[in-house]
N, C-alpha and C positions, 0 to 999 in steps of 0.2 A: 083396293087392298089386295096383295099377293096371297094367290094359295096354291095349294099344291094336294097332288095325289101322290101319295107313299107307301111304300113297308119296309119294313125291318127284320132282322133277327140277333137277338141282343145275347150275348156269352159270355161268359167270365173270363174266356184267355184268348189274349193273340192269337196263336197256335191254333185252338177252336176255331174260331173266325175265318182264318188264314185256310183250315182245312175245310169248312162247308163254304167257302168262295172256290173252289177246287172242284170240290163236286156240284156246283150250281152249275160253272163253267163246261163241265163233262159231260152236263144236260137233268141233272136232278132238279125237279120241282124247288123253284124257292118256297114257295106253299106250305110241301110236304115236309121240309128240313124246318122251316118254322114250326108249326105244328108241333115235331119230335124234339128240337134243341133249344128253341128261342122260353129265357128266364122272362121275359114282358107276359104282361098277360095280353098282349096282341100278337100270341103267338096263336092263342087258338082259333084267330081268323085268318091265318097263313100267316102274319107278320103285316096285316092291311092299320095304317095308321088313317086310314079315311082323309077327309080334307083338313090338311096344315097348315094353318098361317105362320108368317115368322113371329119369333118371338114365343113359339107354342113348346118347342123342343129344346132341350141343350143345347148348349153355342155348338159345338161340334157337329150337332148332328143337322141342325139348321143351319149350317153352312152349306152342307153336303145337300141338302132338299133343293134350297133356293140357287145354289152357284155349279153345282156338275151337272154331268152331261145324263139327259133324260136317258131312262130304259137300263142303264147298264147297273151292275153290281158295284156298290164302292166300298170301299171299307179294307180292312179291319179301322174303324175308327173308334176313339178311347174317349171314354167318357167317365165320371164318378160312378157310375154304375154294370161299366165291363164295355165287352169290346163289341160294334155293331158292324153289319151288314147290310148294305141300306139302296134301295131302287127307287128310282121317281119315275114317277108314269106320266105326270104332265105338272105343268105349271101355268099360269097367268097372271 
């Protein structure tokens, strides 16, 4: 069975999203931005979603887990619950 290591940081606009991918990119903590902006309540473990199996998250965002490329920042990705920011640390 496939899992994965993740986090996130979940916002209610594009715009949001689009601008803490800006500043993670300039070298801000995703942690710390989680922490302060992330609406999940896996915000207040940095945005850490622990081990994901598929099938565990939204179609959207479980695409982005199991199919992009490890380590980088993806997103703004939309979902029924606002716009995410999403990192995979590893898979198998």
């Amino acid at each position: 069975m496939a899992k994965a290591m993740a986090r996130h940081i979940l916002v209610k606009t594009e715009a949001e999203a689009a601008g803490l991918k800006k500043r993670i990119a300039a070298g801000e903590a995703f942690d710390v931005l989680a922490r302060k902006h992330s609406t999940c309540p896996s915000g207040k473990k940095g945005g850490d979603l622990g081990e994901v199996r598929p099938g565990q998250m939204v179609r959207a965002i479980d695409q982005v887990i199991f199919k992009k490329a490890l380590r980088e920042v993806h997103g703004p990705v939309k979902s029924q619950f606002g716009y995410h920011l999403v990192q995979v640390f590893f898979r198998d």
